[in-house]
N, C-alpha and C positions, 0 to 999 in steps of 0.2 A: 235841442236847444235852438231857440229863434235868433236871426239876426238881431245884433245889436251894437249900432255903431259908434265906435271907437269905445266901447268896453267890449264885444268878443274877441279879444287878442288871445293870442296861444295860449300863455297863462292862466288866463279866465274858464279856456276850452278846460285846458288841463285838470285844473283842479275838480272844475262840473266834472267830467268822465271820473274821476276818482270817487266822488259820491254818485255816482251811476246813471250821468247822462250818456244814454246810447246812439245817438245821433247829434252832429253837433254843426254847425255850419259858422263861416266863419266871418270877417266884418265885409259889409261890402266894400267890393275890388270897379274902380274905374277902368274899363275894359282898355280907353286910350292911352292911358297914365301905364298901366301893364305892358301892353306892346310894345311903348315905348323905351321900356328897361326900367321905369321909376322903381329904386329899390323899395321902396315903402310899401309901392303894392304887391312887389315881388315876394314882399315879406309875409302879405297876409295868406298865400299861397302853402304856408308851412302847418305842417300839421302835426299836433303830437301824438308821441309812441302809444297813449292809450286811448286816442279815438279813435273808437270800431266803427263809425259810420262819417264821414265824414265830408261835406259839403261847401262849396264856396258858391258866394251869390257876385254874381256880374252886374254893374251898372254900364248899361251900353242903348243907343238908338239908333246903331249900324248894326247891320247883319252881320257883315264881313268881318267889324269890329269883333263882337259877339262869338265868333266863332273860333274865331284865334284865339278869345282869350280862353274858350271855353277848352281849346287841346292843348294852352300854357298848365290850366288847372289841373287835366287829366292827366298831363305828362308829371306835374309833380304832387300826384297820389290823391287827387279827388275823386270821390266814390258818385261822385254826384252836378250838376252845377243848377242855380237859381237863376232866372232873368230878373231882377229888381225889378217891379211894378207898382209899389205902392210905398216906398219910402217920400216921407213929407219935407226931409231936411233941405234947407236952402243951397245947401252944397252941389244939391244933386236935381232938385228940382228949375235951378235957374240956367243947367245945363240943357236942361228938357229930357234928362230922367229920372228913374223915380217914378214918384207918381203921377208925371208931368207925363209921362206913357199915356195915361191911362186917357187922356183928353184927346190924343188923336189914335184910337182901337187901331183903326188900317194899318197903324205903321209895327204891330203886335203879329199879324197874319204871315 
């Protein structure tokens, strides 16, 4: 199941995995907002009892950032995690990420 933001929420996972999505990833997570404690994105962190594969994708343009949020995810039950590189939305692009990555590659390396 491909990101998609602000409708992959738990419920949305939930119900796909019941008509037999086997991998499912969840809405992206701002890696700063997460650090921080923001419960909202602590929230998107949560995964339901019947997805067997299951993944969170990170909006981040720090390493360091990135990396913390990546063992918040692992620590509560991500099978996986996504670096965001090509989401279009103004939310996330007028932060410079997203797809706003993709314009300076070096900072990807």
């Amino acid at each position: 199941l491909a990101p998609l933001t602000r409708g992959g929420n738990l419920p949305f996972r939930r119900l796909c995995a019941e008509f037999g999505a086997e991998v499912t990833l969840g809405e992206m997570i701002f890696a700063r907002q997460l650090l921080k404690g923001d419960v909202i994105e602590r929230a998107r962190l949560r995964r339901a009892s019947n997805e067997q594969v299951f993944g969170v994708q990170i909006a981040t343009n720090d390493v360091e950032e990135g990396v913390g949020a990546a063992k918040l995810a692992a620590a509560a039950g991500a099978d996986w995690v996504d670096l965001n590189c090509g989401c279009p939305i103004h939310e996330a692009t007028r932060r410079g990420l997203g797809s706003a990555m993709l314009r300076q590659p070096v900072r990807l390396e």
